[in-house]
Backbone and ligand atoms as CSV (ligand in chain L), in Angstrom:
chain,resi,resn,atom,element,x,y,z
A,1,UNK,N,N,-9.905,4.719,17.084
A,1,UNK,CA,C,-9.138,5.726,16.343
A,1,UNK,C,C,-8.042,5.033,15.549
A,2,UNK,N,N,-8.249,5.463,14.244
A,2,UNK,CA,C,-7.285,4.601,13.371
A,2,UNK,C,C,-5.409,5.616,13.539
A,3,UNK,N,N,-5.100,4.416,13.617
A,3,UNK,CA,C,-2.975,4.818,14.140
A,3,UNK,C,C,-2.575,5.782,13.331
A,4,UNK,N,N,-1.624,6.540,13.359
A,4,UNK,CA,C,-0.907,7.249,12.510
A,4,UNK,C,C,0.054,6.460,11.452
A,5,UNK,N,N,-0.332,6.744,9.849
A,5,UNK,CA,C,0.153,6.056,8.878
A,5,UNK,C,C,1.439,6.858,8.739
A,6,UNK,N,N,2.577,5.971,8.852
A,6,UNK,CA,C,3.496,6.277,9.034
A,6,UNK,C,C,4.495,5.979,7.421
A,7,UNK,N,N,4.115,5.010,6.550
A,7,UNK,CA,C,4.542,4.898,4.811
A,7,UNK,C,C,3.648,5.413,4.114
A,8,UNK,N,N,3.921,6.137,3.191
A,8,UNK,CA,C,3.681,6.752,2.164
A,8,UNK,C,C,2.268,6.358,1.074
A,9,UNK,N,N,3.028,4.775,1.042
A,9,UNK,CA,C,2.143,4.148,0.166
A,9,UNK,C,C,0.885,3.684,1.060
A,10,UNK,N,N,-0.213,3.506,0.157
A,10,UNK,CA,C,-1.515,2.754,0.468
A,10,UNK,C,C,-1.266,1.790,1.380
A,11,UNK,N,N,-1.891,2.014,2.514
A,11,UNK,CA,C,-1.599,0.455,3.299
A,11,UNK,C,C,-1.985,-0.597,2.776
A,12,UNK,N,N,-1.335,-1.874,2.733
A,12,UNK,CA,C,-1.449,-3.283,1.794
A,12,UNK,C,C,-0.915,-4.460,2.946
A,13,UNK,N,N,-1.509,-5.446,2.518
A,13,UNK,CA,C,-1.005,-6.390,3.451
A,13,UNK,C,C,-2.048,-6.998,4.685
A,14,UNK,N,N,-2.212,-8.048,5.389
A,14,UNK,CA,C,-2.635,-8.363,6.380
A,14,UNK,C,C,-1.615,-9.054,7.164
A,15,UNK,N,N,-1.151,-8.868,8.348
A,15,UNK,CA,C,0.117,-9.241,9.099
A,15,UNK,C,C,0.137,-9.797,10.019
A,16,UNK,N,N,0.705,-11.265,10.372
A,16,UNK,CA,C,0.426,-11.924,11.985
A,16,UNK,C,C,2.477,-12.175,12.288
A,17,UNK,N,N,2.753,-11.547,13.108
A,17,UNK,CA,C,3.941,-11.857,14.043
A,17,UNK,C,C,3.598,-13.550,15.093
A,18,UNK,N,N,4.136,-14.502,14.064
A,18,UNK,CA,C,3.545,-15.566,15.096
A,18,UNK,C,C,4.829,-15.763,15.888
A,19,UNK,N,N,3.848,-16.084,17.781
A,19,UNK,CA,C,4.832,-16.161,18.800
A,19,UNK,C,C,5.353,-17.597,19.245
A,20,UNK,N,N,4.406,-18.603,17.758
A,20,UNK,CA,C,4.232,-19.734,18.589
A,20,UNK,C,C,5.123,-20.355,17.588
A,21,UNK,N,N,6.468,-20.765,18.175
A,21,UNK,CA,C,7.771,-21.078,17.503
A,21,UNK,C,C,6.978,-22.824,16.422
A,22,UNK,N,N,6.315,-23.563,17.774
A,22,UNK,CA,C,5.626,-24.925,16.947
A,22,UNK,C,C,4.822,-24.751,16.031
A,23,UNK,N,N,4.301,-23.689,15.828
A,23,UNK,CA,C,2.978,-23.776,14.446
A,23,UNK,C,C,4.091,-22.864,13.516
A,24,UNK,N,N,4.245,-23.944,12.679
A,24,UNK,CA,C,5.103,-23.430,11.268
A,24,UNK,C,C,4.292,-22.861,10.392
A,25,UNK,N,N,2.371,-22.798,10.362
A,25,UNK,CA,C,1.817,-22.019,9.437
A,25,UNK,C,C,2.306,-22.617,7.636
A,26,UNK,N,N,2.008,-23.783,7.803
A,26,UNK,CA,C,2.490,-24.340,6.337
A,26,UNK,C,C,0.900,-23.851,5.365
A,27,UNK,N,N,-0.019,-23.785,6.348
A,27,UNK,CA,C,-1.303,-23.605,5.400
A,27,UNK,C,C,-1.817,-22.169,6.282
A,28,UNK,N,N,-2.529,-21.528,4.747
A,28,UNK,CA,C,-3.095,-20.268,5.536
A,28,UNK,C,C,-4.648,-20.020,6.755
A,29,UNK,N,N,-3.803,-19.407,7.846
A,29,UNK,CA,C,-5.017,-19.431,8.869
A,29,UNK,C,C,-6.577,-18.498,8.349
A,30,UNK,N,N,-6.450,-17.950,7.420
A,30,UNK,CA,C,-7.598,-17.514,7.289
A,30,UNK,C,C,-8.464,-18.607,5.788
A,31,UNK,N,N,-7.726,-18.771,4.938
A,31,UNK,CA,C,-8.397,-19.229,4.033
A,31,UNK,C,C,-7.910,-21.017,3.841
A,32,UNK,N,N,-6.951,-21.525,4.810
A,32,UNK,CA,C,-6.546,-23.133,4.637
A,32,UNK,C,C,-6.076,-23.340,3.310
A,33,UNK,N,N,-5.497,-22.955,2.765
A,33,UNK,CA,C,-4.725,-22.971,1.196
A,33,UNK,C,C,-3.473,-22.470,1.795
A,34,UNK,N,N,-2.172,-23.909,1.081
A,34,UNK,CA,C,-0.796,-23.716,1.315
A,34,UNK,C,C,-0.105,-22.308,1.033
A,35,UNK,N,N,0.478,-22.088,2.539
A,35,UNK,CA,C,1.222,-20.699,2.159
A,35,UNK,C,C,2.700,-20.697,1.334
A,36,UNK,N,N,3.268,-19.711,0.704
A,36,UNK,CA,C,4.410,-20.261,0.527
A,36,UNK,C,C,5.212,-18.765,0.935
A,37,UNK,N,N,6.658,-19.544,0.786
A,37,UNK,CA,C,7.821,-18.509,1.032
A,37,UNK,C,C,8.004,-17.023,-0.018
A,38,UNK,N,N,8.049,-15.952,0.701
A,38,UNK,CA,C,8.417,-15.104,0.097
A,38,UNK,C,C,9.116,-13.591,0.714
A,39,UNK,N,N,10.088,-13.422,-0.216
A,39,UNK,CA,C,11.395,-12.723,0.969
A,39,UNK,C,C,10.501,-10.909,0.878
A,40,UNK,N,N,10.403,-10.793,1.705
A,40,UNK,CA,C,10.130,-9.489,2.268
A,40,UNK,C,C,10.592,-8.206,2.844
A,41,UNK,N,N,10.906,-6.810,2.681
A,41,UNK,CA,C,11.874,-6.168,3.237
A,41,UNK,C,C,10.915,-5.292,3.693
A,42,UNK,N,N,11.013,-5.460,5.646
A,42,UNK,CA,C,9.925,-4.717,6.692
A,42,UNK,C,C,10.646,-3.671,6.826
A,43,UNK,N,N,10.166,-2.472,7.044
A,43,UNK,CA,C,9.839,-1.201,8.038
A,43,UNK,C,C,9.952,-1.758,9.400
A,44,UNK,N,N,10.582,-1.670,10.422
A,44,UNK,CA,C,10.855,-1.817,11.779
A,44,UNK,C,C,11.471,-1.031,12.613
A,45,UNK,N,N,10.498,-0.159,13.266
A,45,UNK,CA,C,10.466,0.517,14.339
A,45,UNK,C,C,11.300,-0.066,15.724
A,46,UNK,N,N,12.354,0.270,16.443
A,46,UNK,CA,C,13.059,-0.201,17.132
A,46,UNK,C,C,13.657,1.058,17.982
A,47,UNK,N,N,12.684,0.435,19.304
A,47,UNK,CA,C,13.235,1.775,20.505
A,47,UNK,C,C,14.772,1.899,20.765
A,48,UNK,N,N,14.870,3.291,20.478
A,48,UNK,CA,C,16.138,3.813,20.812
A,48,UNK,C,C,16.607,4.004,19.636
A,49,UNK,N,N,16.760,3.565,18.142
A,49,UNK,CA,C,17.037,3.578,17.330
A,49,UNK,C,C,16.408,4.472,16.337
A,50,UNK,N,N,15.209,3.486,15.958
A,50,UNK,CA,C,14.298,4.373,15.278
A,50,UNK,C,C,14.131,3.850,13.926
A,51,UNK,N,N,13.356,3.832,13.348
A,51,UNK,CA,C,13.191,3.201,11.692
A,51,UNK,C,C,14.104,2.217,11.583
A,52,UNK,N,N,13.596,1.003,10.910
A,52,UNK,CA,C,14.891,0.184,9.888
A,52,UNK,C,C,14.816,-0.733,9.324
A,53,UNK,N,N,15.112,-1.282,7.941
A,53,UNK,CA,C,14.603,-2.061,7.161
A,53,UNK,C,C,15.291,-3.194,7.312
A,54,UNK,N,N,14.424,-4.570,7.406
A,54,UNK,CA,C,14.705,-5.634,7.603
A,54,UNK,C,C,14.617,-6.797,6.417
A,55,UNK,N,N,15.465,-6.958,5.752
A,55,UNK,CA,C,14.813,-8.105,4.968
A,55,UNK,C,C,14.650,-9.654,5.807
A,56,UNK,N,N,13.456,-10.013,5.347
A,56,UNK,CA,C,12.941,-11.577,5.972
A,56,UNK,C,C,12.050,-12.033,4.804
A,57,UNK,N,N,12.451,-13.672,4.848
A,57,UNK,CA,C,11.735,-14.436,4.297
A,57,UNK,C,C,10.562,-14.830,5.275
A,58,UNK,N,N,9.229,-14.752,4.503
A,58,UNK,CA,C,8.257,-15.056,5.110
A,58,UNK,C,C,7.066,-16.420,4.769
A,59,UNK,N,N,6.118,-16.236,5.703
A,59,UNK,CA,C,5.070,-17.219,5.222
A,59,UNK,C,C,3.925,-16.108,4.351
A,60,UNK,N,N,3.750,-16.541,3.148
A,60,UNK,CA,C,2.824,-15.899,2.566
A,60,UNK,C,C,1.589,-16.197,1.656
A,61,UNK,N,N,-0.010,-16.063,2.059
A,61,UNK,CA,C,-1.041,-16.368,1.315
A,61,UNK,C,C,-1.193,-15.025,0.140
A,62,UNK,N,N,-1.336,-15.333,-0.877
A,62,UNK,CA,C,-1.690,-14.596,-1.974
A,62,UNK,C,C,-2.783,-14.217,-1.861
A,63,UNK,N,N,-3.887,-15.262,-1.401
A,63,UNK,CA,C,-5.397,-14.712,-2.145
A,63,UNK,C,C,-5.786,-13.847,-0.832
A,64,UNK,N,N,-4.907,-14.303,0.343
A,64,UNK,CA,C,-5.723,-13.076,1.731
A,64,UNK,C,C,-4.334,-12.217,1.861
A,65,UNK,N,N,-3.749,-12.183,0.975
A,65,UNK,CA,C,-2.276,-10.890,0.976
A,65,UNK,C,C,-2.247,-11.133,2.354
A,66,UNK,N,N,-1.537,-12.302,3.203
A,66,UNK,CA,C,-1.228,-12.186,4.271
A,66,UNK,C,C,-0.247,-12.919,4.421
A,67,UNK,N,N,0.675,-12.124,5.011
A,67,UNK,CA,C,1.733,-12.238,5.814
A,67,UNK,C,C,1.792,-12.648,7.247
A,68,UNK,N,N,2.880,-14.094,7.260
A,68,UNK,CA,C,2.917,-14.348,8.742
A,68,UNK,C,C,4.794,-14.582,9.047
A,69,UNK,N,N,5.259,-13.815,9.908
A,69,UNK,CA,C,6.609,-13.387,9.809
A,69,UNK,C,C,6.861,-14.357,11.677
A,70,UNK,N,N,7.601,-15.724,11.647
A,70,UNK,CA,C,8.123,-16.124,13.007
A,70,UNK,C,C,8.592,-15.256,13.787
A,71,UNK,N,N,8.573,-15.044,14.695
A,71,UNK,CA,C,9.185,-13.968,15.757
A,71,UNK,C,C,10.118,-14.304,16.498
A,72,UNK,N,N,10.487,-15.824,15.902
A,72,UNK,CA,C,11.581,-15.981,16.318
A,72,UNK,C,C,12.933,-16.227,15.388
A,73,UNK,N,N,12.476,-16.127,14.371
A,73,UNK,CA,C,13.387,-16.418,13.469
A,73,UNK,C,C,13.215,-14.678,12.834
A,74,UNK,N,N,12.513,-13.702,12.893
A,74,UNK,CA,C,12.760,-12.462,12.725
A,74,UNK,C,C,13.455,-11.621,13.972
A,75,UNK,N,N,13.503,-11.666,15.256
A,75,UNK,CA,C,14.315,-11.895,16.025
A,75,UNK,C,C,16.068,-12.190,16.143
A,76,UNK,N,N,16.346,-13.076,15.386
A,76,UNK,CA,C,17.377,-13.812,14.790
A,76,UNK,C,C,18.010,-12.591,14.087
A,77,UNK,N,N,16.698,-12.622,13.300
A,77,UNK,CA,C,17.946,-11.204,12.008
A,77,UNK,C,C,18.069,-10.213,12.607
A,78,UNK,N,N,17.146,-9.695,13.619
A,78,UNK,CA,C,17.144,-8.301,14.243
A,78,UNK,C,C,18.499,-8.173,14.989
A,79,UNK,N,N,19.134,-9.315,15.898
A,79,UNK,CA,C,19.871,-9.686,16.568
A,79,UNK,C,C,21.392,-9.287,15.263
A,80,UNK,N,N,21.766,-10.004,14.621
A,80,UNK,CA,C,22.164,-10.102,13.561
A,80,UNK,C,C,22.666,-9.381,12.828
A,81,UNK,N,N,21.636,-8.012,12.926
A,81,UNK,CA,C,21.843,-6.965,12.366
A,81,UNK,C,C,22.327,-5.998,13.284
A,82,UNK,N,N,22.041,-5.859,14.192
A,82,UNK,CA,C,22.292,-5.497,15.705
A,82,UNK,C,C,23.618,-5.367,16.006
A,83,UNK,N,N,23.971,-6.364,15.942
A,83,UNK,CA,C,25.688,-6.868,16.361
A,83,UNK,C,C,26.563,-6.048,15.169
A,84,UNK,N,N,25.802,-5.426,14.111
A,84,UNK,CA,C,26.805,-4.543,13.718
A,84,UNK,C,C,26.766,-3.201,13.843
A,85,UNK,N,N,24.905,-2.854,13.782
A,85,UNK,CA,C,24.583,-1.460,13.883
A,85,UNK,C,C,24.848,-0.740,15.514
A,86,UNK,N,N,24.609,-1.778,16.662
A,86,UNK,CA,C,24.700,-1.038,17.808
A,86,UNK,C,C,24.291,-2.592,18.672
A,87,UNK,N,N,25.185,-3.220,19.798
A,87,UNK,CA,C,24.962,-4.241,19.671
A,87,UNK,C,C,24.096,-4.011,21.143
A,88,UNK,N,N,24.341,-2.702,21.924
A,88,UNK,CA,C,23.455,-2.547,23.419
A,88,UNK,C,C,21.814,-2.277,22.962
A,89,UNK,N,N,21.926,-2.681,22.273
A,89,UNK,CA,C,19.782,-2.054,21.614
A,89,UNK,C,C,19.445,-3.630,21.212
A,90,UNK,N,N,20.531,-4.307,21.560
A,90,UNK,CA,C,19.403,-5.858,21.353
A,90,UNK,C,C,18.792,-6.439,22.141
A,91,UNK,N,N,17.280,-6.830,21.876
A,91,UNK,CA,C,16.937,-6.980,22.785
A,91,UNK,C,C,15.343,-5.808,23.116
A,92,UNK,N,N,15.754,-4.498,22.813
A,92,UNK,CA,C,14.631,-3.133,22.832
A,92,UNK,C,C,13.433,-3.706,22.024
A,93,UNK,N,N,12.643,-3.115,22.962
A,93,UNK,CA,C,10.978,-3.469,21.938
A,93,UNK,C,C,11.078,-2.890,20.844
A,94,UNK,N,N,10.281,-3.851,19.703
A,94,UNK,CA,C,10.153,-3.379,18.563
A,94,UNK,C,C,9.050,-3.476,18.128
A,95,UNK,N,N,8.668,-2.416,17.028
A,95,UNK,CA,C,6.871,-2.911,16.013
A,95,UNK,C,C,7.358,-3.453,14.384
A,96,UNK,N,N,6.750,-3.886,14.201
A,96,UNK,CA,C,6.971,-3.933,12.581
A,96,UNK,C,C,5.898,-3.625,12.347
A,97,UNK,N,N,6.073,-2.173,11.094
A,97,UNK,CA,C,5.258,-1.315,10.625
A,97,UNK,C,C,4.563,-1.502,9.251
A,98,UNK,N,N,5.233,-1.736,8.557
A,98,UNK,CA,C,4.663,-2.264,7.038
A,98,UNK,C,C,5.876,-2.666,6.001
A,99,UNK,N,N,6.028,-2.524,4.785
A,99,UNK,CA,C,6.703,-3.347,3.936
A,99,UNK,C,C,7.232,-2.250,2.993
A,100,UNK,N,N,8.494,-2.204,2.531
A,100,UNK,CA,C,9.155,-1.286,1.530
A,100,UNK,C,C,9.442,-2.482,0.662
A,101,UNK,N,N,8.962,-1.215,-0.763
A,101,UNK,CA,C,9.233,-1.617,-2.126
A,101,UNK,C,C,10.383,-2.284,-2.457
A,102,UNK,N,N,10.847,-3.723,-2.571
A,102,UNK,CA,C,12.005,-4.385,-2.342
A,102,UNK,C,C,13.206,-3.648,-3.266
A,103,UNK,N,N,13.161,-3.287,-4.545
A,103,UNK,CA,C,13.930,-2.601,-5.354
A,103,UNK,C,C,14.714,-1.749,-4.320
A,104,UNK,N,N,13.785,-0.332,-2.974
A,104,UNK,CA,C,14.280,0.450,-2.520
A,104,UNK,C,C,14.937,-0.253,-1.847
A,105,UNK,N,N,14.538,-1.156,-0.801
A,105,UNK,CA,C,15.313,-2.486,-0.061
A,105,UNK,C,C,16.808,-2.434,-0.188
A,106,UNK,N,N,17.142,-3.115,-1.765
A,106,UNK,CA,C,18.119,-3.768,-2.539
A,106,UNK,C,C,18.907,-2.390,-2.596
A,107,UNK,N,N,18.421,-1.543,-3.015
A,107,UNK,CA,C,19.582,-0.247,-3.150
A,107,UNK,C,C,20.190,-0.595,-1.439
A,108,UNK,N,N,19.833,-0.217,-0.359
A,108,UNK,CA,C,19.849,-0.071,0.725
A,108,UNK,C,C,21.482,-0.765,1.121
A,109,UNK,N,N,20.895,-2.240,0.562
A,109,UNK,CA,C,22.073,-3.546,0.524
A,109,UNK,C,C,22.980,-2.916,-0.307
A,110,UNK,N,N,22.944,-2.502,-1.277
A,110,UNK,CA,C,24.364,-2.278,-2.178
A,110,UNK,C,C,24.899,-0.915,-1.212
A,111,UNK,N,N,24.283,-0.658,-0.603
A,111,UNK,CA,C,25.500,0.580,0.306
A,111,UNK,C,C,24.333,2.181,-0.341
A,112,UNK,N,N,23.209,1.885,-0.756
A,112,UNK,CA,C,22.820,3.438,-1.484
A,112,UNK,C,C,21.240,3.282,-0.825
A,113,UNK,N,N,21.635,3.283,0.905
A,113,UNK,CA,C,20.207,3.006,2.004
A,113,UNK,C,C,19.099,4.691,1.762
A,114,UNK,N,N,19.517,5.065,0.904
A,114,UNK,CA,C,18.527,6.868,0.290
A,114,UNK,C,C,18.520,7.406,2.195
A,115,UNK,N,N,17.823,8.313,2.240
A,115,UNK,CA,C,17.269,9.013,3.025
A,115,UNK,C,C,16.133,8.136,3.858
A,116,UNK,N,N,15.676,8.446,5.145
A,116,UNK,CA,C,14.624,7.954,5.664
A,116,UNK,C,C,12.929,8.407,5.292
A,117,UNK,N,N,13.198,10.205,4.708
A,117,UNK,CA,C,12.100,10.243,3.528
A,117,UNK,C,C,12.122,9.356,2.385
A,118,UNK,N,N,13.210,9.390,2.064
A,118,UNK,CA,C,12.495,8.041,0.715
A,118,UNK,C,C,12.485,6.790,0.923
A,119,UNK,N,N,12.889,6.545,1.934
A,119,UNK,CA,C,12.737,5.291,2.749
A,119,UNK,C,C,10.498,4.987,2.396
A,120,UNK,N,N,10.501,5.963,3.080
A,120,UNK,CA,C,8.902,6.013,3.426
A,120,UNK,C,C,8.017,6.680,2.466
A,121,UNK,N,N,8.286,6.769,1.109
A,121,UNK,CA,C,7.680,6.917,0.100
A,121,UNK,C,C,7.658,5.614,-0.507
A,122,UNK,N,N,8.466,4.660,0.191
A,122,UNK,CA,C,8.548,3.403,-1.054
A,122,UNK,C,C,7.737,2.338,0.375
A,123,UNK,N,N,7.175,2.991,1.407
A,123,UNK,CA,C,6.564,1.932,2.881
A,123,UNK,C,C,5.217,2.181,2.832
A,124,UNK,N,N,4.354,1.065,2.448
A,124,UNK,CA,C,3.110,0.980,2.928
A,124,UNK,C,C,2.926,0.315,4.045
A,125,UNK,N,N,2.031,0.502,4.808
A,125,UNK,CA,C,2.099,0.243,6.667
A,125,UNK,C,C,0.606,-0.978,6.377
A,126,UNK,N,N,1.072,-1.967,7.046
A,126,UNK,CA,C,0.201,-2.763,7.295
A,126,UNK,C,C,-1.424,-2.935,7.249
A,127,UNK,N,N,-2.342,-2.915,6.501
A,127,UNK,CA,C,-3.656,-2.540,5.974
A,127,UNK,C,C,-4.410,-3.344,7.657
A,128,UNK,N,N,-3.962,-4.564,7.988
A,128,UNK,CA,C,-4.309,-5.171,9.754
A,128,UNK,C,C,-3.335,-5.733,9.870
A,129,UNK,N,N,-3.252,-5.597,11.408
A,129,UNK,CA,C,-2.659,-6.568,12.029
A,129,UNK,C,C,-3.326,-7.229,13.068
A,130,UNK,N,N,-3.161,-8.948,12.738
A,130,UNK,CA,C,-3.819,-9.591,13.317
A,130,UNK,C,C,-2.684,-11.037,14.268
A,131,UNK,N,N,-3.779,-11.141,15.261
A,131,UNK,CA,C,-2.369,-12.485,15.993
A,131,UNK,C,C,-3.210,-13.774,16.168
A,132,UNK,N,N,-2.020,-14.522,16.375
A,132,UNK,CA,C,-2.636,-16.177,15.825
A,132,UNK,C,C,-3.035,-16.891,17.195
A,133,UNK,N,N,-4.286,-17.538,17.431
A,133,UNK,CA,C,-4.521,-17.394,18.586
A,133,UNK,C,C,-4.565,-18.960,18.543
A,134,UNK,N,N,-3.757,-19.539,19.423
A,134,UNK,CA,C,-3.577,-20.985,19.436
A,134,UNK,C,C,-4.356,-22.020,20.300
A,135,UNK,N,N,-5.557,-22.861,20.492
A,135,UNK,CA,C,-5.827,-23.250,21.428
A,135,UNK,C,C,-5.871,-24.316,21.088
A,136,UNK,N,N,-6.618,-25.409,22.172
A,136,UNK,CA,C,-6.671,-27.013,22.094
A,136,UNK,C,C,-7.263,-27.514,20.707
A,137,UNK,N,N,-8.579,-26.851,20.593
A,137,UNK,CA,C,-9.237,-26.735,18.743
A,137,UNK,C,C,-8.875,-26.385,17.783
A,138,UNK,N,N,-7.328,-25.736,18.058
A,138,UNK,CA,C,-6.702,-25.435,16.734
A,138,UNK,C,C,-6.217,-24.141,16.667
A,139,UNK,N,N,-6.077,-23.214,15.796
A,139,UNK,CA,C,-5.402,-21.820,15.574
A,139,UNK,C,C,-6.123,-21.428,14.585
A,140,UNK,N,N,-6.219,-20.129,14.672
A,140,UNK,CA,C,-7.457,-18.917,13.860
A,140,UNK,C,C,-6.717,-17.642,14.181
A,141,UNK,N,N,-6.962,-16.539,13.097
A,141,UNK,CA,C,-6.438,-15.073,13.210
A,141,UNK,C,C,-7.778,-14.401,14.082
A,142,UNK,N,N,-7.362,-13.547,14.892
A,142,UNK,CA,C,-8.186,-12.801,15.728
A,142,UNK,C,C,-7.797,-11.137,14.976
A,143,UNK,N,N,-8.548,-10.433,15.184
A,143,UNK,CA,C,-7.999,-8.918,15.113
A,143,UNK,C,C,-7.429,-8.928,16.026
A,144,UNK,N,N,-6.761,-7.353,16.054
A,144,UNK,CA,C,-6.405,-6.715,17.254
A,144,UNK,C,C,-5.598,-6.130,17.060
A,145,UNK,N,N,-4.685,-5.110,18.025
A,145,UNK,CA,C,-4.524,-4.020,18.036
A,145,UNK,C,C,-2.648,-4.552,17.018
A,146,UNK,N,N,-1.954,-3.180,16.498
A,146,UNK,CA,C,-0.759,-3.490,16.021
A,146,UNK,C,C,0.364,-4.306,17.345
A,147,UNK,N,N,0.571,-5.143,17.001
A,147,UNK,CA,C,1.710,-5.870,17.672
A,147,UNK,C,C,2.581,-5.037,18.214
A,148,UNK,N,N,3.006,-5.242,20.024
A,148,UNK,CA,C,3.902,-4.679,20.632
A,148,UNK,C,C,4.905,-5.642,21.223
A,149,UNK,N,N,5.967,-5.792,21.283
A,149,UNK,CA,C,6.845,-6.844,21.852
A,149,UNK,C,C,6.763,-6.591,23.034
A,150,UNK,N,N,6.701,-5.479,23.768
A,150,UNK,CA,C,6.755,-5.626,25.107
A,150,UNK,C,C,5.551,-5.502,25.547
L,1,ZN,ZN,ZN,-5.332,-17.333,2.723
């Protein structure tokens, strides 16, 4: 049973939360062509809270639109951000849901964060999410279900 689409827009994107702080993902796991940096502003679901947009720089392949976001260095900002919005919720499981239109993002930053409906007219939710499965032979994307921290 496919999840409840929770952004507006077309789901876009293929998404790996990597857990494995040593694989920096300099080349892409599905197609082996260098990934490069590109800043991203997530949709992040965060118990107790609820919705919230994160900007992160990420690892990103163009030709497989995939996204691979450290979980420990997205972590970092969650923390970060935390310490101003509510600092007892650090730490709460979180999902990351899909990606808002950076423009809406940027308003957000200048102090003009809209509504959480238009939040999610400008969020397409993750088209897969997939995790990086590390063994002695190397690392490959597996399917599987949307990423849960806890
Ligand atoms: Zn690729």
């Amino acid at each position: 049973m496919r999840k409840t689409q929770v952004g507006k827009l077309k789901p876009r994107f293929s998404f790996i939360l990597n857990s494995h702080s040593d694989v920096r993902v300099s080349r892409c796991p599905m197609c082996e062509k260098l990934t490069h940096a590109r800043k991203f502003a997530f949709l992040i679901h965060v118990d107790a809270w609820g919705p919230m947009v994160q900007g992160k720089t990420a690892k990103f392949c163009s030709a497989c639109e995939l996204i691979v976001v450290h979980q420990d260095e997205l972590e970092a900002e969650l923390v970060h951000s935390f310490e101003k919005l509510d600092p007892k919720l650090i730490g709460n499981s979180y999902l990351v849901i899909g990606t808002v239109e950076t423009k809406t993002w940027k308003r957000g930053v200048k102090g003009e964060p809209g509504t959480l409906d238009e939040v999610l007219q400008q969020t397409a939710d993750f088209d897969r999410v997939l995790t990086l499965q590390v063994d002695p032979g190397g690392w490959r994307p597996a399917a599987s279900k949307p990423f849960r921290s806890d």
